[in-house]
VMD Tcl script that builds the backbone (N, CA, C; Angstrom):
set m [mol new atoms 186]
animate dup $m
set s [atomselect $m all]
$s set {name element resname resid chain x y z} {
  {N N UNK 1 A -17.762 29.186 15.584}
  {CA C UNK 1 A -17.269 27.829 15.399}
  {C C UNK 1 A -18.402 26.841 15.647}
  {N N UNK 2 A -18.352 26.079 15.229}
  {CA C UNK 2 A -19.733 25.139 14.925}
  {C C UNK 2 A -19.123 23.635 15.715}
  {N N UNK 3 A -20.026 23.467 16.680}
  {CA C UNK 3 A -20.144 22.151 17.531}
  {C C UNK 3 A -19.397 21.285 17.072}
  {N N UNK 4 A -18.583 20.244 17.632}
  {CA C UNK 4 A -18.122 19.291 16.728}
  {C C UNK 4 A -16.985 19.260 15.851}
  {N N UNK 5 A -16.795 20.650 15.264}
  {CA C UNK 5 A -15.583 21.002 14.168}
  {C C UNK 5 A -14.576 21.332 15.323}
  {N N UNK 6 A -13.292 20.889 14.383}
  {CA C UNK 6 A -11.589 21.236 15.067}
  {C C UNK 6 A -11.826 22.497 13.906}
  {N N UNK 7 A -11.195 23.701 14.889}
  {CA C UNK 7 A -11.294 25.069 14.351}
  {C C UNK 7 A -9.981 24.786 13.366}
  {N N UNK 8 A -9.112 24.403 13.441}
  {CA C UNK 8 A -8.213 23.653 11.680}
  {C C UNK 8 A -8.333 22.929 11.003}
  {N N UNK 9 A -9.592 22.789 10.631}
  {CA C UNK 9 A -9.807 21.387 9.762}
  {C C UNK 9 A -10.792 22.148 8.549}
  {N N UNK 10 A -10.535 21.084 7.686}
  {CA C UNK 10 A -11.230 21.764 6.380}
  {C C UNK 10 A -11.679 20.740 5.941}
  {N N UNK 11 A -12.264 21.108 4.422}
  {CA C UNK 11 A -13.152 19.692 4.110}
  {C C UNK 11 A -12.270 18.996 3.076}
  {N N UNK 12 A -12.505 17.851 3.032}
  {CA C UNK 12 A -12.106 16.755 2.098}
  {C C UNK 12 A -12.093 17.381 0.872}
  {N N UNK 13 A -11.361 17.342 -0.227}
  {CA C UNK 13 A -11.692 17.454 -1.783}
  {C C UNK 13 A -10.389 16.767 -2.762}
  {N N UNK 14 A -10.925 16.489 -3.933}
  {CA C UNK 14 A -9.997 15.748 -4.541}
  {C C UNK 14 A -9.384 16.751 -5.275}
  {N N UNK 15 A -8.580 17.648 -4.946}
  {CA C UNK 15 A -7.784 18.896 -5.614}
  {C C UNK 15 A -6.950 18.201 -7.007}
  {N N UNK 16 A -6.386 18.337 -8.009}
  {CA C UNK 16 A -5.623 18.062 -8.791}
  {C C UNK 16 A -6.072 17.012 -9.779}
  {N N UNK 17 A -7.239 16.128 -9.728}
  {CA C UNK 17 A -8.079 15.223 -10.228}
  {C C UNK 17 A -7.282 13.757 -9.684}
  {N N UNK 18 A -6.495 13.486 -8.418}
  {CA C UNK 18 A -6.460 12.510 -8.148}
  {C C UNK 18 A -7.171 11.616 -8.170}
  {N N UNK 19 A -7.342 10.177 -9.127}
  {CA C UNK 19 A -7.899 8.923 -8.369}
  {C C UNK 19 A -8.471 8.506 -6.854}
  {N N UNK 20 A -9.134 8.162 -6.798}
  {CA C UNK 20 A -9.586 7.819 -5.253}
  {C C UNK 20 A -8.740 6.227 -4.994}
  {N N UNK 21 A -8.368 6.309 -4.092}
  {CA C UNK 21 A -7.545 5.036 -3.314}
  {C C UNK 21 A -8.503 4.078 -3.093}
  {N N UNK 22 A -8.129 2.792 -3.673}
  {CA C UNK 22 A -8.745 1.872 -3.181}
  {C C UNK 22 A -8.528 0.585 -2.435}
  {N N UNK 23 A -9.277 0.158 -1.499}
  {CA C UNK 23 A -9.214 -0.590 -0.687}
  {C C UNK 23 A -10.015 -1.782 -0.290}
  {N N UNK 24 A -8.793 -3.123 -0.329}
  {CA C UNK 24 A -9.295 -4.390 -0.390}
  {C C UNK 24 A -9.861 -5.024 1.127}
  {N N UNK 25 A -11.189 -5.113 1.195}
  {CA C UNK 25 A -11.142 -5.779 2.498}
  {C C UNK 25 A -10.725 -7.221 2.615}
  {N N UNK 26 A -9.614 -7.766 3.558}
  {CA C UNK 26 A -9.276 -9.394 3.601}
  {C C UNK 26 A -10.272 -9.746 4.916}
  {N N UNK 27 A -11.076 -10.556 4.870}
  {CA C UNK 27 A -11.942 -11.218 5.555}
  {C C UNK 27 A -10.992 -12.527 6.378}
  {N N UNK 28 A -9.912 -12.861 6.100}
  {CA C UNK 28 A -9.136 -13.933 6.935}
  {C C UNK 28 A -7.942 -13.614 6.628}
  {N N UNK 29 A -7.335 -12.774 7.458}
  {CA C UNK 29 A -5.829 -12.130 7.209}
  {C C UNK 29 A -4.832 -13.615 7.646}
  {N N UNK 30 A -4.033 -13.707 7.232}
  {CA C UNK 30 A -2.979 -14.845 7.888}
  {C C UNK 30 A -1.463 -13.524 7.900}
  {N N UNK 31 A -0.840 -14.307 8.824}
  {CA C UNK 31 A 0.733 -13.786 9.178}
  {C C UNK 31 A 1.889 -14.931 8.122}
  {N N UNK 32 A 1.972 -13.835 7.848}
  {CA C UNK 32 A 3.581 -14.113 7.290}
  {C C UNK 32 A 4.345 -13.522 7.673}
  {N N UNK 33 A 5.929 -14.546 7.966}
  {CA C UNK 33 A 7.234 -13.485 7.673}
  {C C UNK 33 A 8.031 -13.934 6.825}
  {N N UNK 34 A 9.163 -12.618 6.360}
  {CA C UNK 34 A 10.123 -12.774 5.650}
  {C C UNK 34 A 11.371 -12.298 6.715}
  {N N UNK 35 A 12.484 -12.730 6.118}
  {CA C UNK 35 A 13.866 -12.772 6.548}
  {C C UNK 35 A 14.369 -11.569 5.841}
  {N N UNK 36 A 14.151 -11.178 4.701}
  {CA C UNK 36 A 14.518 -9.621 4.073}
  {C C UNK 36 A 13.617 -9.635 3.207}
  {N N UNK 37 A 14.056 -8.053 2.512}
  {CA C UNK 37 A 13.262 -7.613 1.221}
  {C C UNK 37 A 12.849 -8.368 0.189}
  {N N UNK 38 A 14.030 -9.040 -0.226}
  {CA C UNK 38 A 13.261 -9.832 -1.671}
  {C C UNK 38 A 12.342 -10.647 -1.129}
  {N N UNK 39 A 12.743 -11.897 0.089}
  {CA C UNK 39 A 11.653 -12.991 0.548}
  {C C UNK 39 A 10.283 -12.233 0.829}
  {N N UNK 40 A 10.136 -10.932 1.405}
  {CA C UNK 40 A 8.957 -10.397 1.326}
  {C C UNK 40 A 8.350 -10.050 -0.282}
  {N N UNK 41 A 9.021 -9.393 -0.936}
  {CA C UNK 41 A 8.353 -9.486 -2.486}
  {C C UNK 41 A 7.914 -10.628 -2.486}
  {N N UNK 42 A 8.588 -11.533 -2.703}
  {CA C UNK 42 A 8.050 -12.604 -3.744}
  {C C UNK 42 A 6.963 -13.655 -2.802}
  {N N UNK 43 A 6.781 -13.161 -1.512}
  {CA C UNK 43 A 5.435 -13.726 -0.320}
  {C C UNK 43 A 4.134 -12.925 -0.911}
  {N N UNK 44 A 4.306 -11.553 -0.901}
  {CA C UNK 44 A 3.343 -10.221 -1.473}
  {C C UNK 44 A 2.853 -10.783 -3.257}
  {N N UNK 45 A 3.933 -11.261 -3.983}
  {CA C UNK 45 A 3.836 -11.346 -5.462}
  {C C UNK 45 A 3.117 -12.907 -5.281}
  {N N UNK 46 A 2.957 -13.750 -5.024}
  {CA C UNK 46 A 2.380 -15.280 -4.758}
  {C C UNK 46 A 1.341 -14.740 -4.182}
  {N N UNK 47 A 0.846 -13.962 -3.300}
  {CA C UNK 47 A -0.663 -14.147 -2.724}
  {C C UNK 47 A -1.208 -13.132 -3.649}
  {N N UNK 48 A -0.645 -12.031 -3.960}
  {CA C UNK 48 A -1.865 -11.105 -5.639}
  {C C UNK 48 A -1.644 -11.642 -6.774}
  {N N UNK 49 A -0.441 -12.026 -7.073}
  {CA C UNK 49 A -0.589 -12.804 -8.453}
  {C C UNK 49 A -0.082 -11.759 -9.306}
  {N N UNK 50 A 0.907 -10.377 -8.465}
  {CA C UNK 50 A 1.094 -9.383 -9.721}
  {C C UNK 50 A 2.399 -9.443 -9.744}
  {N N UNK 51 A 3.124 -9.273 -10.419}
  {CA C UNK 51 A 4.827 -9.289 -10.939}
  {C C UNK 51 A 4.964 -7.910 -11.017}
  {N N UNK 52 A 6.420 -7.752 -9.936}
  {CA C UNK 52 A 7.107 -6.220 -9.971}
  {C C UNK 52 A 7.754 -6.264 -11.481}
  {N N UNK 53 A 7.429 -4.785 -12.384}
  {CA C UNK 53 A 8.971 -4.752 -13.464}
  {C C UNK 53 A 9.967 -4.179 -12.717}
  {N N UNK 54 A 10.446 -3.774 -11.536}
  {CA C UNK 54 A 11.865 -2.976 -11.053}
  {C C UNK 54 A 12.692 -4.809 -10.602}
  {N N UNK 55 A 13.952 -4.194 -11.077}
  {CA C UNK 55 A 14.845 -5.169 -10.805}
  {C C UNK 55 A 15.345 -5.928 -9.207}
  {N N UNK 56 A 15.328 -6.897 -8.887}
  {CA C UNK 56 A 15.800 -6.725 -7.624}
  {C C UNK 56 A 17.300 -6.493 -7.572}
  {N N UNK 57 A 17.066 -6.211 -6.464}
  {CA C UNK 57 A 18.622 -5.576 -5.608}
  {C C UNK 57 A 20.209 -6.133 -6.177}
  {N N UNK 58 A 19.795 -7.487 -5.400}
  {CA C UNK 58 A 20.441 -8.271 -5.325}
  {C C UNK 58 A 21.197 -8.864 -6.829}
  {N N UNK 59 A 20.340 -8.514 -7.989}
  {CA C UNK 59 A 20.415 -8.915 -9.467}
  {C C UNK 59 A 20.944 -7.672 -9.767}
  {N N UNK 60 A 20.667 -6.452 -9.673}
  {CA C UNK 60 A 21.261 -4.969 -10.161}
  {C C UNK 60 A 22.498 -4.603 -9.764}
  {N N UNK 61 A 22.971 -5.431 -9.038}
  {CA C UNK 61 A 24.297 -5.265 -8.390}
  {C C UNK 61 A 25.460 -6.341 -8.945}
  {N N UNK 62 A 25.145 -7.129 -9.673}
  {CA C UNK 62 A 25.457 -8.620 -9.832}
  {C C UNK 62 A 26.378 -8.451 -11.184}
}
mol reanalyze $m
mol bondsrecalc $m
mol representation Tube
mol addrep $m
């Protein structure tokens, strides 16, 4: 066993041709809250600028 290694650990690999995940650094995070689900969408959809296509809840039931 080699210095350093957890005797269950293996190495990283991208098995199946997954995409690599990517990640935004925010340099000035601010707090928000929401009161429920949709008020959180549409806080998340105003600061990226991207529009969900799944219906909300509240409209699929209606």
């Amino acid at each position: 066993m080699e210095i350093g290694k957890h005797p269950k650990s293996s190495p990283i690999s991208r098995a199946g041709g997954k995409a690599p995940v990517k990640v935004k650094h925010i340099s000035s995070p601010i707090h928000v809250s929401a009161r429920d689900a949709c008020e959180f969408k549409a806080v998340v959809q105003q600061l990226t600028g991207q529009k969900s296509e799944v219906p909300s809840p509240k409209l699929a039931h209606a």
